[in-house]
C-alpha positions in Angstrom: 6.6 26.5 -7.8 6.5 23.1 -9.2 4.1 22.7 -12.1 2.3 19.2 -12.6 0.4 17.2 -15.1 -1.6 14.6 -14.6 -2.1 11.8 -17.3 -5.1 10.3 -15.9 -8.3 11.6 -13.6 -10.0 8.5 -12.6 -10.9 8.2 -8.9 -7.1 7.8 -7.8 -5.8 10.4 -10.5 -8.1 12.7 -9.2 -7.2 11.7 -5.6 -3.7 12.6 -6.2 -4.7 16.6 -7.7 -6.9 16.8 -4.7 -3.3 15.9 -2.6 -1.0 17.8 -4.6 -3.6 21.2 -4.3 -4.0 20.6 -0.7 -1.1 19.5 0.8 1.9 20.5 -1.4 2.7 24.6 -1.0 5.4 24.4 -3.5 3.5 22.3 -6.4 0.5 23.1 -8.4 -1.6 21.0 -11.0 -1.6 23.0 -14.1 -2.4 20.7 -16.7 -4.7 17.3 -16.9 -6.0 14.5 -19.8 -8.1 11.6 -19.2 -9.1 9.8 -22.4 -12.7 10.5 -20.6 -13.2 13.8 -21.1 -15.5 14.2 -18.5 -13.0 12.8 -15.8 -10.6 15.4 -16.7 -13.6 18.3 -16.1 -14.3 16.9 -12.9 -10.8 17.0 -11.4 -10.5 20.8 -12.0 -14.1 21.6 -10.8 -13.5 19.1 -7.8 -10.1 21.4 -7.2 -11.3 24.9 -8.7 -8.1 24.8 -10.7 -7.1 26.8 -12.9 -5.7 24.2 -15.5 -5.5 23.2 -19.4 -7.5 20.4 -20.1 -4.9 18.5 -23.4 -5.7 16.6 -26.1 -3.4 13.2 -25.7 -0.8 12.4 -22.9 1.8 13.8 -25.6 1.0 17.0 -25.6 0.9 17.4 -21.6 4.2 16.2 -21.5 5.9 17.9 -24.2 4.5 21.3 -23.0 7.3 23.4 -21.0 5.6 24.9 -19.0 4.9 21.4 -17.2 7.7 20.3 -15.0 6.8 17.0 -13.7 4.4 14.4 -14.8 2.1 12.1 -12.9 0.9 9.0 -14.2 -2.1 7.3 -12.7 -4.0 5.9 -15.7 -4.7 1.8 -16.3 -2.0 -0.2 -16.1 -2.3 -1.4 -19.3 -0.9 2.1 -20.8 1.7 3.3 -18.8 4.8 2.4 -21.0 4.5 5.0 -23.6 4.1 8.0 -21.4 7.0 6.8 -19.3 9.5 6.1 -22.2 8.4 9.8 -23.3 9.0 11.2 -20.1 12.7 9.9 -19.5 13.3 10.7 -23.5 13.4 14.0 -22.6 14.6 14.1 -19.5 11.1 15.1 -17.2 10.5 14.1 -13.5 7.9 11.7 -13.5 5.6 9.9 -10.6 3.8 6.4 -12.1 1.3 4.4 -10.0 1.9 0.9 -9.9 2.3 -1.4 -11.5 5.3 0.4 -13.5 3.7 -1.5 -16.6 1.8 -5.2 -16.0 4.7 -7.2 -17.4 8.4 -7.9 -16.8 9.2 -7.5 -20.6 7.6 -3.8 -20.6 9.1 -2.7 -17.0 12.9 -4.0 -18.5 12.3 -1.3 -21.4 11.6 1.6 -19.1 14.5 0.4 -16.5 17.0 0.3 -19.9 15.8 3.7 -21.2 16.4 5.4 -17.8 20.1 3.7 -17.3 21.0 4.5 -21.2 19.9 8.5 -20.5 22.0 8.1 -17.3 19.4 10.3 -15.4 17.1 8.8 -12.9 13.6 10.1 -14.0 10.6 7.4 -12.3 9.7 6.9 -9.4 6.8 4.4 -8.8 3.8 4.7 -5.9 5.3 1.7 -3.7 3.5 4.3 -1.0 3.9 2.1 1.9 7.5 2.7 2.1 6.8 6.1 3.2 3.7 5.0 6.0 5.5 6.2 9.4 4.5 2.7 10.9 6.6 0.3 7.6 9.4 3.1 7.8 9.9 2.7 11.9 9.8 -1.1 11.8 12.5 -0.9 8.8 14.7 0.7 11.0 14.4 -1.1 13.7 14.6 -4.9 12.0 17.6 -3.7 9.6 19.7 -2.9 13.1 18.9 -6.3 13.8 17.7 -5.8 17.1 15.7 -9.3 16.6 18.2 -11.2 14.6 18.1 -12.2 11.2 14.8 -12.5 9.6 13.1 -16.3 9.0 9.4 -15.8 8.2 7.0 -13.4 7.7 3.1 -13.4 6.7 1.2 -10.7 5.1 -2.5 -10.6 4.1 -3.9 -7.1 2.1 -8.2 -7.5 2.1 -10.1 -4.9 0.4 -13.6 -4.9 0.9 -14.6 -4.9 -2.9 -12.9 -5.0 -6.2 -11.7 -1.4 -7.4 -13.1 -2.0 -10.4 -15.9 -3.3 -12.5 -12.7 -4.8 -14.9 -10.7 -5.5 -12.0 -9.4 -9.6 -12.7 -7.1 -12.0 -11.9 -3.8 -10.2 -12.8 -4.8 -7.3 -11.2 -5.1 -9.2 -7.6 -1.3 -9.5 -8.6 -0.5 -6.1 -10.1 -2.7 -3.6 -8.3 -3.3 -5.2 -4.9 0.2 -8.0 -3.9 2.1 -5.4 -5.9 2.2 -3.9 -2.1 3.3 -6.2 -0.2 5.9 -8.3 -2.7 7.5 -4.8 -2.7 7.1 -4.0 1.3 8.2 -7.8 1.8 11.6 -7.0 -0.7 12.1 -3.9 1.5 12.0 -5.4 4.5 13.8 -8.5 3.8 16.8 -6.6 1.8 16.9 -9.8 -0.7 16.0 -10.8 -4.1 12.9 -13.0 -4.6 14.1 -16.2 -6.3 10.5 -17.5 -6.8 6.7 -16.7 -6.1 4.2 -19.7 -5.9 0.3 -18.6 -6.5 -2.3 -20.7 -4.8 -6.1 -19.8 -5.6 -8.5 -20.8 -3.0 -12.0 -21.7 -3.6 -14.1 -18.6 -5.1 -15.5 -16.0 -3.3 -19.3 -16.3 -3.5 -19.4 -12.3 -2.8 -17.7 -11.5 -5.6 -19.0 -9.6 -8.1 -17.1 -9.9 -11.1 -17.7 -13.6 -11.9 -15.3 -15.9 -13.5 -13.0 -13.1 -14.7 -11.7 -12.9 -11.3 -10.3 -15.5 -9.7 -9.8 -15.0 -5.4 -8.7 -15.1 -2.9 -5.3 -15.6 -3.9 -2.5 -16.9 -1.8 1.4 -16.0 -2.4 4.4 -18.0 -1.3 7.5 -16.2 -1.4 11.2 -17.6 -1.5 14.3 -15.5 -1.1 17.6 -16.0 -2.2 19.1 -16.7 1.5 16.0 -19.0 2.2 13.5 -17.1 3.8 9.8 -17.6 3.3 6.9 -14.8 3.0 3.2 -15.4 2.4 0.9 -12.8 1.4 -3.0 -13.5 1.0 -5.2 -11.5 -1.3 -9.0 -11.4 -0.5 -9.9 -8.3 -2.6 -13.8 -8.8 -1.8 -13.9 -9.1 2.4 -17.1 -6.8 2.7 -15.6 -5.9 6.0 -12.7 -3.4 5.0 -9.5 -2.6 4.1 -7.1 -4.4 6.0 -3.3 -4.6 5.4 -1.4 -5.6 9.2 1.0 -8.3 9.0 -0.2 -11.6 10.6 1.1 -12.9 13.7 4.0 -15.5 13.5 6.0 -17.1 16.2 9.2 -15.9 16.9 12.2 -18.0 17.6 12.3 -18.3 21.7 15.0 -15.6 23.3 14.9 -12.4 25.1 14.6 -10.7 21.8 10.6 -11.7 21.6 9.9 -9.5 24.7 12.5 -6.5 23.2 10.7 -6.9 19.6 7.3 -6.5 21.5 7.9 -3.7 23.4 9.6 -1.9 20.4 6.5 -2.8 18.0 4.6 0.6 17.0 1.6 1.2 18.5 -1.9 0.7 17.1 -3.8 -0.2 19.7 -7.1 2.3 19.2 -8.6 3.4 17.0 -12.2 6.0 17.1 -14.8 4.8 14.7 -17.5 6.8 12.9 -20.1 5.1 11.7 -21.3 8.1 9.7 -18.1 8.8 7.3 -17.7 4.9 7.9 -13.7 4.7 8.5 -11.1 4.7 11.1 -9.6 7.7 12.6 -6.5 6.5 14.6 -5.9 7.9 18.3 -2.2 8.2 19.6 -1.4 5.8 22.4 1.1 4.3 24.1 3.6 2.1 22.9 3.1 -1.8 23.9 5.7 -2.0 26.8 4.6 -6.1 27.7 5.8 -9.4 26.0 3.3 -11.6 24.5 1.2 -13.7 27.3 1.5 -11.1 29.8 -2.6 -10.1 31.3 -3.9 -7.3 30.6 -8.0 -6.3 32.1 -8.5 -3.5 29.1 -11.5 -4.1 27.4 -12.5 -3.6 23.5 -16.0 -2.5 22.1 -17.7 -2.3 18.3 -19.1 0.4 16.7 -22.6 0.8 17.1 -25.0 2.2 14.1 -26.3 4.9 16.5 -22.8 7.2 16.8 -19.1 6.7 17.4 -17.9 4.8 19.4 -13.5 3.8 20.5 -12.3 0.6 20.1 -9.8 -0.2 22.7 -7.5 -3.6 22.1 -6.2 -4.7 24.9 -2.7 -3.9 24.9 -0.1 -6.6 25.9 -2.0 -9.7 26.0 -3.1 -12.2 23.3 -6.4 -10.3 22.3 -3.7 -7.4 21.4 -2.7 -9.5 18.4 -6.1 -10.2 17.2 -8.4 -7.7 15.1 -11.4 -6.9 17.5 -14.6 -7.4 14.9 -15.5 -3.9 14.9 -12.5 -2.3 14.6 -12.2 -2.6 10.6 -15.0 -1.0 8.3 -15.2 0.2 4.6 -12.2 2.1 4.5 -10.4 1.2 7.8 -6.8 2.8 8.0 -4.6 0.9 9.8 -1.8 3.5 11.7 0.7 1.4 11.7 2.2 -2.3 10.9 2.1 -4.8 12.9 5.6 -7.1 12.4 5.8 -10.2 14.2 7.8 -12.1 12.0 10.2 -15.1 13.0 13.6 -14.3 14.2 17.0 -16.2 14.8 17.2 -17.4 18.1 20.1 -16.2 20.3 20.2 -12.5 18.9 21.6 -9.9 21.0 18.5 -7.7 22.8 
């Protein structure tokens, strides 16, 4: 059994404990520290654990009878737990952002190659969704050719915080997709151009956050990415990639087919969130007809939402099918191709 502390009990630390108690048979949380006490409390009542509530992130970490470390405090304090944990050698799992600056995140990637032990791993989550680890696969056998373009967008229906600003739109929310667009590319970003749009009227945190914010990314080969950044849509949480024409060959109509499927999804009104349904995979190319029809949630009781699979409307978001914590299965890829690949 695998004994874990946690360095950090806010609502995603405490997420985490609730994960590792129910889901993991061979790990248990054994120790926690929040610098608010009462955070701490709650993650061991929430959990009925059976835990040591310490004194400073220190003393979790230097305890031996903790194995592995998890670090899901503010950004702003991640580097001197992480320099402690790979000093003396013990497993550790950070959120991202690693630390909110390149200078910071170079001093934990030279202590780890100096103790010659590879200690961190970061929370770059989507890398392990089933949806982002199918499409890998199939785009790195390059089935569709080399890739050209792509377009993300990552919406959030309201700012995590109350101190949630302008860097964090960066760190905490693009952190995603600059990392999922890095995976899926297999290049090194040569240069990332921020746009901000007008403000958002809806958001709450004034002048201290700027967005929607707009991304344009440049790879070393010359491929472009955009990602878009709205982290106060109302509507949900939405992370699909955005449709893009592909270069004209047979490999449109094989990429189609092969795309995952996501094409319902069974809405409750009452927990307000998506529950996916299993369906089949998309088996038309784009333009082909299709007579299935899509409804919204209604505020009386659940209701399915059915896209219509193989036609245009298949690419679009039907407006009920995203709420306040809307989880979206799988990815949808559509990026630009080369022309002339094999099928």
């Amino acid at each position: 059994m695998i004994n874990v502390g946690f360095i950090g009990c806010g609502a995603m630390g405490r997420d985490h404990v609730r994960r590792i108690t129910d889901k993991c048979g061979n790990a248990q949380v054994v120790g926690v520290y929040d610098t608010v006490l009462g955070n701490a409390k709650q993650a061991i009542e929430d959990n009925r654990l059976d835990a040591t509530i310490y004194d400073s992130a220190d003393a979790l970490i230097d305890d031996p009878n903790v194995d592995a470390v998890v670090i899901a405090s503010r950004n702003d304090v991640h580097l001197d737990p992480l320099l402690h944990t790979i000093a003396i050698g013990k497993p550790t799992f950070t959120e991202k952002p690693m630390t909110i600056n390149g200078s910071d995140s170079w001093k934990v990637v030279e202590a780890e190659v100096a103790k010659g032990r590879k200690t961190i791993q970061v929370g770059f989550n989507w890398r392990f969704d089933p949806g982002y680890d199918a499409m890998k696969t199939f785009v790195g056998g390059g089935q569709i050719g080399a890739l050209l373009m792509a377009g993300m967008r990552h919406y959030n229906a309201q700012a995590s915080t109350s101190y949630y600003g302008t860097d964090n739109v960066i760190n905490d929310t693009l952190i995603h997709n600059f990392d999922m667009l890095h995976y899926m590319f297999d290049g090194d970003i040569t240069s990332v151009e921020m746009k901000f749009a007008r403000m958002n009227t809806l958001n709450p945190n004034g002048e201290s956050l700027r967005e929607p914010q707009l991304a344009i990314v440049e790879f070393s080969d010359g491929a472009l990415a955009t990602a878009e950044a709205n982290v106060n849509c109302q509507y949900g949480y939405d992370t699909p990639y955005r449709p893009a024409r592909r270069a004209a060959s047979r490999t449109s109509n094989a990429a189609w087919s092969a795309s995952p499927a996501s094409s319902r999804c069974r809405m409750s009104p009452r927990r307000r969130c998506a529950r996916p349904v299993r369906s089949a995979t998309r088996s038309r190319p784009p333009g082909s007809t299709d007579s299935s029809r899509h409804t919204t949630a209604s505020s009386t009781g659940s209701s399915r939402i059915s896209r219509p699979t193989g036609s245009r409307a298949a690419r679009r978001r039907p407006h009920g099918t995203a709420m306040w914590r809307t989880w979206l299965p799988t990815p949808r890829w559509t990026a630009c191709t080369t022309a002339g690949a094999s099928p």
